[in-house]
C-alpha positions, 0 to 999 in steps of 0.5 A: 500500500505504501509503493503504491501511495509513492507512485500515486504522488510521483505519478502526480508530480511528473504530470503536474510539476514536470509538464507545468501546472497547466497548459502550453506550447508553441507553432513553429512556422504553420505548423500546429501543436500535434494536440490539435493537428497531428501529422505523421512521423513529426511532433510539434510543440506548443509551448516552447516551440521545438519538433521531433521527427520519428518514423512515419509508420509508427503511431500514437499512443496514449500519454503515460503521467508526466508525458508530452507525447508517446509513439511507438511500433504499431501494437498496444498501448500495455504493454508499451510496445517497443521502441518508443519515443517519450516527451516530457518537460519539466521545470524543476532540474538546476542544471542539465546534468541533475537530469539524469540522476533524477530519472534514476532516482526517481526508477529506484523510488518506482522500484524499478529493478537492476537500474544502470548508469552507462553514459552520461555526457555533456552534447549538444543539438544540431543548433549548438543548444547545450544538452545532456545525453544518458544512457540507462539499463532497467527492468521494469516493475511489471508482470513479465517485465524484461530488461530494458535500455533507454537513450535520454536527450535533456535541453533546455528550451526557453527556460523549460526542461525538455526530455526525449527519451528512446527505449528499446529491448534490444540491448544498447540503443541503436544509433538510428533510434538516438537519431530520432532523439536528436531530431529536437529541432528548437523553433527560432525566434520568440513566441508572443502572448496572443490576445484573448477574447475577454472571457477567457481571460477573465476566467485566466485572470480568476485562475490566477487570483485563486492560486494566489489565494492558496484556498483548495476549494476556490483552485479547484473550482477552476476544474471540470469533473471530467478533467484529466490531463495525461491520466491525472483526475481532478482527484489526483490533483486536489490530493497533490495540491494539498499533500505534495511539499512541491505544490504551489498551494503547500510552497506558499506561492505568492503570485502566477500568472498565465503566459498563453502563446497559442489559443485555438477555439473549439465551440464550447471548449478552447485549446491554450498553450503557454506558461506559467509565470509570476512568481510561479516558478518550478525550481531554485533556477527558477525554470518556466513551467510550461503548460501542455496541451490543455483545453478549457470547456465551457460548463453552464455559462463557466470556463474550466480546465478539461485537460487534454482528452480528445 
């Protein structure tokens, strides 16, 4: 019961610390967040801006906790079928290299089996971006699970922590596969907060007075029942917020405010990409949480966040 409490908040932190607390991303030229415009064999992202490129015959899959995006060989989505492509950010690492060793720190707490170290080094993208490389071994803590090799890439991207992650079950990873991985493509230029129409900013603008306020019940008002971001209920966030040492409302944030780069109408539901900002910050260096592929529905007359369900 205890592990499984431990996972629950680890689960917890990854998609809600680690992707930001709310919505995010950015259009790179035309191209449209993934969210809203899929395109075979490249992910685009929100907020900061950046694409990955992949084979074209792989496909989607369903989002684990704490991940962007997740694509694979054809197959089913549990077992992950494998190899896979991982996506995440995350706004709480001081340096490139504290990266790595969170990730195993974090498997170990998972109970992840048999978890090593084979590489870690300093590397660059193809723009001269400063990143981190690793490579791990594990077993995964699932019925049958065999051992694994994972190909980390870390950068940071306009003050948020990017994760590309390769895994395969073929022994060391495959230069084609850590290919995949430095693809990461960085957007040039710096994305701008686009107007809104004035009731979603006025529900913004509540959002951000109620975080303020550190009151549970006003923060969660903002949320639908249906919301679910990444397998995250609106249970699963209210326990966070009000147990978790790492959320605004226990840290005593004292102001934020919602940065959205990208807004898309969709009826009674609008996606947003963007960021967090104020005086929510994610970690000491005061890295930018950013906020992913989210939408808000409009619920008897209120807006409120739906997470990123189809």
């Amino acid at each position: 019961m205890k592990k499984c409490l431990v996972l629950l908040v680890l689960c917890v932190v990854l998609a809600v610390v680690w992707r930001g607390y709310l919505p995010a991303q950015v259009q790179t030229g035309d191209l449209k967040p993934t969210f809203i415009s899929p395109a075979p064999g490249l992910y685009v992202n929100g907020w900061p801006a950046f694409t990955i490129s992949y084979p074209k015959d792989w496909v989607i899959q369903p989002n684990m906790m704490g991940e962007l995006f997740r694509a694979s060989v054809p197959g089913p989505a549990f077992p992950p079928p494998l190899p896979a492509l991982t996506i995440s950010a995350q706004g709480n690492v001081g340096d490139i290299s504290g990266s790595t060793s969170r990730l195993m720190g974090l498997w170990a707490m998972m109970n992840f089996r048999e978890v090593k170290l084979f590489s870690d080094k300093p590397t660059k993208l193809q723009d001269g971006t400063p990143a981190q490389e690793a490579e791990f071994e594990f077993i995964p803590s699932i019925p049958g699970g065999t051992k694994r090799h994972l190909f980390l890439l870390a950068a940071k991207i306009d003050g948020a922590w990017i994760w590309v992650s390769v895994i395969d079950d073929k022994g060391m990873i495959s230069d084609n596969l850590k290919g995949i991985a430095y693809s990461l493509t960085v957007a040039p230029g710096t994305q701008q907060a686009v107007k809104l129409p004035p009731d979603i900013q006025a529900f913004l603008d509540k959002f951000n007075s109620d975080i303020d306020s550190h009151d549970i019940t006003r923060i969660m008002g903002n949320y639908s029942d249906g919301f679910d971001l990444s397998m995250m209920n609106k249970a699963m966030l209210q326990g966070w917020l009000q147990n978790a040492p790492e959320s605004p409302v226990q840290r005593g944030i004292s102001s934020a405010s919602v940065t959205v780069t990208i807004f898309e109408p969709r009826g009674d539901k609008a996606y947003l990409a963007g960021y967090m900002g104020g005086g929510f910050k994610a970690g000491p260096s005061g890295e930018t949480p950013p906020i992913n592929d989210n939408q808000i529905i409009k619920e008897n007359g209120q807006w409120k966040w739906y997470g990123n369900r189809k």
